[in-house]
C-alpha positions as CSV (number, residue, x, y, z in Angstrom):
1,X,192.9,-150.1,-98.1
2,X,195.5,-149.9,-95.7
3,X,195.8,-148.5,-92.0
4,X,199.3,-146.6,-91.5
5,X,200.2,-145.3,-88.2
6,X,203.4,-143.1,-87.7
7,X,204.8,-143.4,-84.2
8,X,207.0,-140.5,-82.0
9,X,207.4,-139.5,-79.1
10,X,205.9,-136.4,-79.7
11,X,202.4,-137.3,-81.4
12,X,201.4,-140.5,-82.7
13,X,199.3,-140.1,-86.1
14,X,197.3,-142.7,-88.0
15,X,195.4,-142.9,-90.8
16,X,193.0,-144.9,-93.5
17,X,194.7,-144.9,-96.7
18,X,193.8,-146.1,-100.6
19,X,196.1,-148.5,-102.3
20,X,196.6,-145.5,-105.0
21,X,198.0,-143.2,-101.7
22,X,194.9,-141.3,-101.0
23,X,194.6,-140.7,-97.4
24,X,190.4,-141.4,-96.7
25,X,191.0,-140.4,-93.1
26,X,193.4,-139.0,-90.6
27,X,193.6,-138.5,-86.5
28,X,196.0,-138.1,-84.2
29,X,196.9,-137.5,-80.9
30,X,200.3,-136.7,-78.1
31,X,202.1,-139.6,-77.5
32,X,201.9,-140.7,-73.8
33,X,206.2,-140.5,-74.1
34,X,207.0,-141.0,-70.6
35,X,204.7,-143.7,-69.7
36,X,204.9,-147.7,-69.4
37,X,205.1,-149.8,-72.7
38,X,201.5,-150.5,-72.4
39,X,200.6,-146.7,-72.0
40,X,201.7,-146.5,-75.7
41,X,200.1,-149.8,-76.9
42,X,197.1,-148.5,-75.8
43,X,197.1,-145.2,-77.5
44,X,198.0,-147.1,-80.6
45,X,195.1,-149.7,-80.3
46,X,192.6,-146.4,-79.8
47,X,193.9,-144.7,-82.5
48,X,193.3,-148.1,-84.8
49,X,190.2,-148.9,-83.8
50,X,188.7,-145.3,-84.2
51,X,189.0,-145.9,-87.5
52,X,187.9,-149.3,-88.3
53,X,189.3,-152.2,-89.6
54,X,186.5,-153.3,-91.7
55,X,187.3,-153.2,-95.4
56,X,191.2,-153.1,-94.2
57,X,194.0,-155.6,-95.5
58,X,196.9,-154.4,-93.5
59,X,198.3,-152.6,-91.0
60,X,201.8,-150.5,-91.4
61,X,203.7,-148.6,-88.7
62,X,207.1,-146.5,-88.9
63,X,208.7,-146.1,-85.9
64,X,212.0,-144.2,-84.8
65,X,213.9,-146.9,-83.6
66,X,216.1,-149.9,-84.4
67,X,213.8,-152.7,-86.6
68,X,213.7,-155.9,-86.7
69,X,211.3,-155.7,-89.8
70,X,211.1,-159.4,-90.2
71,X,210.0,-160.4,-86.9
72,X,208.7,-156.8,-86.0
73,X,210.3,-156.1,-82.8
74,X,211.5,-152.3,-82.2
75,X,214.5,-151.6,-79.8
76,X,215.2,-148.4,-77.8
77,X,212.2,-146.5,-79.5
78,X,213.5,-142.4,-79.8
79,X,211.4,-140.4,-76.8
80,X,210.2,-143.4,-75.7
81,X,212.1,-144.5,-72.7
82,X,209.9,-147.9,-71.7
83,X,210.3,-149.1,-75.2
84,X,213.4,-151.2,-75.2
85,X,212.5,-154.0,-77.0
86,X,208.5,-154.4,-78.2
87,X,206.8,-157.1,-80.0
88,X,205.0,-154.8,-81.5
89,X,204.3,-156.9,-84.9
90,X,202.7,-159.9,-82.6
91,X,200.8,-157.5,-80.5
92,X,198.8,-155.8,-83.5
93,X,198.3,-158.7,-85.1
94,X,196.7,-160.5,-82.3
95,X,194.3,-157.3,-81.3
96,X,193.3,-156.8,-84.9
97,X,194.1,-160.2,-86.2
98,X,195.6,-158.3,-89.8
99,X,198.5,-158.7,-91.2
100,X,201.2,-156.2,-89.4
101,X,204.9,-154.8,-91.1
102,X,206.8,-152.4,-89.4
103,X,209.3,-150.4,-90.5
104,X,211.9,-147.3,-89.2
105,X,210.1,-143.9,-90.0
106,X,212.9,-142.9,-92.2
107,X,212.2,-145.6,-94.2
108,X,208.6,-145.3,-94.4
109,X,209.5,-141.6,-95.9
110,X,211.7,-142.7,-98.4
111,X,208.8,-145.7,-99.6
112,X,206.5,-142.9,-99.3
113,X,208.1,-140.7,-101.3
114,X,209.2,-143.2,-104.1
115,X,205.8,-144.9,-104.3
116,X,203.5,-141.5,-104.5
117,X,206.0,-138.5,-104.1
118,X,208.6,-137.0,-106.0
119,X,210.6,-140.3,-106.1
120,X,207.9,-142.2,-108.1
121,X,209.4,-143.9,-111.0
122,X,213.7,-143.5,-109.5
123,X,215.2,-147.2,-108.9
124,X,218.0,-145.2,-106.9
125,X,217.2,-142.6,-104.4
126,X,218.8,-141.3,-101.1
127,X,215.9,-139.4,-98.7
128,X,217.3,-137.3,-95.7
129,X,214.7,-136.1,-93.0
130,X,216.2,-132.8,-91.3
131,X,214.4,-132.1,-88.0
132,X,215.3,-132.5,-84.4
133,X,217.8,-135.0,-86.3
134,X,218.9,-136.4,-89.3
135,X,217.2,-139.3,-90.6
136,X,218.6,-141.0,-94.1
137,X,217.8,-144.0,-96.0
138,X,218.2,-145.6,-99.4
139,X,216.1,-147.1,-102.0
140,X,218.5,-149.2,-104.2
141,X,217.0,-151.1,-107.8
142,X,213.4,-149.8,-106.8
143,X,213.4,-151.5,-103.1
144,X,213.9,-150.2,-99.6
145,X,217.6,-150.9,-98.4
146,X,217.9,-152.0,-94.7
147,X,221.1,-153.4,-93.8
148,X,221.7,-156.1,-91.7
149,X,220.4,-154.3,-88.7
150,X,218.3,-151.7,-90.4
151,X,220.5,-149.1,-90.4
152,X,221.8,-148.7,-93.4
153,X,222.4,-144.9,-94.8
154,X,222.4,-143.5,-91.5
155,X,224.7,-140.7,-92.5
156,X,224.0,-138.0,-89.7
157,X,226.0,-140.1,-87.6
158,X,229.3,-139.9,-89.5
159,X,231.8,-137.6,-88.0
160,X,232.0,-134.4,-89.3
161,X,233.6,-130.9,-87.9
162,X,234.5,-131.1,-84.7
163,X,231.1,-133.3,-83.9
164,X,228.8,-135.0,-86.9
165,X,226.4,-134.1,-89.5
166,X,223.2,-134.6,-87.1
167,X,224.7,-131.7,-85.5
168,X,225.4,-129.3,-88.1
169,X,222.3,-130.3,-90.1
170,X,219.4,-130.4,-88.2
171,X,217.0,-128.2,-85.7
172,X,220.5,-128.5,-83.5
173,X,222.8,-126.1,-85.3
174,X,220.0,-123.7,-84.5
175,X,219.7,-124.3,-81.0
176,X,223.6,-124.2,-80.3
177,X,223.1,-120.9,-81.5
178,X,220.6,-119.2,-79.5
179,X,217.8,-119.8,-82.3
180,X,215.2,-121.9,-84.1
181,X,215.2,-123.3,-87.4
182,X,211.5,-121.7,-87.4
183,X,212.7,-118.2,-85.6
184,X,215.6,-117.9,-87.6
185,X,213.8,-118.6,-91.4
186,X,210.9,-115.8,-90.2
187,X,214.0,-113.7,-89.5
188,X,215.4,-114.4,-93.0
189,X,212.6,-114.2,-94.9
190,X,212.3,-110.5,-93.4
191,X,215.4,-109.5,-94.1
192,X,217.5,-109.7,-91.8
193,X,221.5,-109.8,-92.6
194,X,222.6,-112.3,-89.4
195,X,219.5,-114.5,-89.8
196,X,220.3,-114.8,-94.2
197,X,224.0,-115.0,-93.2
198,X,222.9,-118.3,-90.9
199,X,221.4,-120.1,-93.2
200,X,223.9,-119.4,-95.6
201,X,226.2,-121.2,-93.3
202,X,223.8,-124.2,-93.0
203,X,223.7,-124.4,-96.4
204,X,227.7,-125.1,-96.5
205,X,227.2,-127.8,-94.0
206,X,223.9,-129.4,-96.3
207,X,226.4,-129.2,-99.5
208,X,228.9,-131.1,-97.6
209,X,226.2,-133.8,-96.5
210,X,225.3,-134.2,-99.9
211,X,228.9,-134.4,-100.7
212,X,229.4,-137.8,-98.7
213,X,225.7,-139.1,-99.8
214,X,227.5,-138.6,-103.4
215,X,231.1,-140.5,-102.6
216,X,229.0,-143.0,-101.1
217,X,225.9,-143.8,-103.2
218,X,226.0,-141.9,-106.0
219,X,222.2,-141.6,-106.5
220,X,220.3,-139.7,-109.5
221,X,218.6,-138.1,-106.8
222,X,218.5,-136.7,-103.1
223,X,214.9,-136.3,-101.6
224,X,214.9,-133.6,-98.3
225,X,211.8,-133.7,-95.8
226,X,211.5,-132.6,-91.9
227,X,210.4,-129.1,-90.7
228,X,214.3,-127.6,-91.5
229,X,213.5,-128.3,-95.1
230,X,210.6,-126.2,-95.6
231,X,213.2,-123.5,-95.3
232,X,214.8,-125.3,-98.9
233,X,214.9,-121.7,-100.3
234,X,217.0,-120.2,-97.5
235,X,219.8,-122.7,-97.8
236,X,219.9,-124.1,-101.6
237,X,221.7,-121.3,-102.7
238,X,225.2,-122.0,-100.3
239,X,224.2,-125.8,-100.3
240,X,224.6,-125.8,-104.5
241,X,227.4,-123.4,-104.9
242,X,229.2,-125.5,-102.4
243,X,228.4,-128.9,-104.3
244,X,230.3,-126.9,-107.1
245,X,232.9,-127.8,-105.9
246,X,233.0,-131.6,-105.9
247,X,235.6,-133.6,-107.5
248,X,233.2,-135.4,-110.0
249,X,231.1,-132.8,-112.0
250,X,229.7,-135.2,-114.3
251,X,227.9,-136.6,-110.7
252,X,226.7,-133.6,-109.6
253,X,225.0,-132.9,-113.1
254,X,222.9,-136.3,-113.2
255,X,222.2,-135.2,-109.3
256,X,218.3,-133.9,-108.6
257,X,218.4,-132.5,-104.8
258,X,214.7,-131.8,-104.3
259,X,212.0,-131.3,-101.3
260,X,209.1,-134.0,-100.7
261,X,205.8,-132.2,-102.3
262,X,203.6,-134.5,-100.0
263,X,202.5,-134.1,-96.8
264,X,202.2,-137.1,-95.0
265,X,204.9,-138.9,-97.0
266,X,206.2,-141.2,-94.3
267,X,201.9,-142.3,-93.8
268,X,201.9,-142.8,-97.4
269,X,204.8,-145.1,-96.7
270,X,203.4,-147.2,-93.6
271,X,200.8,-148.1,-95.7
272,X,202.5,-149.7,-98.2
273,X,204.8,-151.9,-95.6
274,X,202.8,-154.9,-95.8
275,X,203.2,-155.2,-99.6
276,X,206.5,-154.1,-100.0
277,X,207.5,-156.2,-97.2
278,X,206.3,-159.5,-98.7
């Protein structure tokens, strides 16, 4: 038994989880965003102990930042200005006196999803989170793949159109044009021409984005999670026929492109970290 906590700067989530991936119990509250560093310790310490740590080996956290995942520091935490640079590893471990890993939440999806989702049993996987962003990481021979500096596979970044994929790929394509990524599926799934026409569009850009995961990895399978994929249906269409298209056909027939089935995949993750990470 495992505690996993999942950190944002919207809501911070934790839960009590089996070592077979059963979450026993769940709770969650905002995240204190714009307060000091210690405002957010302290919602994570509450959060922890409201569960109990009795009968618990580890404690696992993902977090949207830069991590040092060895000597579990965070840098320049994602809507959460005061953290810069937290020791948060040494901090846990000295409240609850457990052993502590922490990980970048991308990460903790793609564990997550090759440990209990869809993933389960792939030694080569690419998983892409499409939200307010767009989150990428790799599992290579089985294992988590960090980098030097964790940030291998961070693929919205890379330069595409006149700005990058994060752009054109996540909850920010939407907004640039007047919409939602939640407005604009209820408008499609009703019908209507300009909303189906939209996503249609995305779709183009999500081929292209699987396009460069292909020339650069070449897994046997892509793994999509974040609220924009629920709306998988909308966009596969455009996303496949343009994947068509790729220069390698034999590559795009070995590819899966698929949706995570869990729900709390990146939870499922966290609470793995301590094992995986030893």
């Amino acid at each position: 038994m495992n505690i996993a906590i999942d950190l944002g700067g919207t809501s911070i989530r934790a839960a009590k989880v089996s070592d077979d991936g059963i979450i026993e119990v769940q709770c969650s509250e905002p995240c204190h965003a714009t307060g000091s560093e210690q405002d957010v310790l302290d919602q994570i310490f509450r959060l922890t102990e409201s569960l109990g740590t009795e009968g618990v080996d580890g404690i696992g956290i993902g977090v949207p930042s830069v991590v040092d995942t060895e000597r579990g520091i965070v840098y320049n935490v994602t809507g959460i200005p005061s953290w810069k640079e937290v020791h948060l590893k040494e901090k846990l471990s000295q409240r609850f006196g457990l052993p502590v890993a922490i990980d970048n939440d991308s990460n903790c999806f793609a564990l997550g999803v090759a440990r209990f989702d869809v993933g389960r049993g792939r030694k080569d996987l690419v998983c892409i989170t499409l939200g307010t962003g767009v989150g990428s990481c790799l599992v290579i021979d089985g294992r988590l793949y960090h980098g030097r500096n964790c940030g291998a596979g961070e693929i919205g970044s890379i330069r595409y159109l006149d700005r990058d994929y994060e752009y054109y790929c996540s909850s920010r394509y939407f907004k640039g044009l007047g919409t939602s990524g939640k407005d604009a599926a209820m408008a499609a799934r009703a019908k209507d021409p300009a909303a189906i026409k939209l996503w249609a569009d995305f779709g183009i850009h999500i081929g292209h984005l699987v396009e460069t995961v292909q020339y650069a990895y070449d897994p046997s399978m892509i793994v999509l999670g974040g609220s924009i994929a629920k709306a998988f249906e909308l966009f596969r269409p455009s996303m496949e026929e343009t994947i068509r298209n790729f220069p390698y056909p034999e590559s795009i027939r070995n590819l899966t492109v698929t949706c995570a089935r869990l729900d709390n995949p990146a939870l499922l993750g966290a609470s793995v970290l301590c094992r995986e990470q030893q």
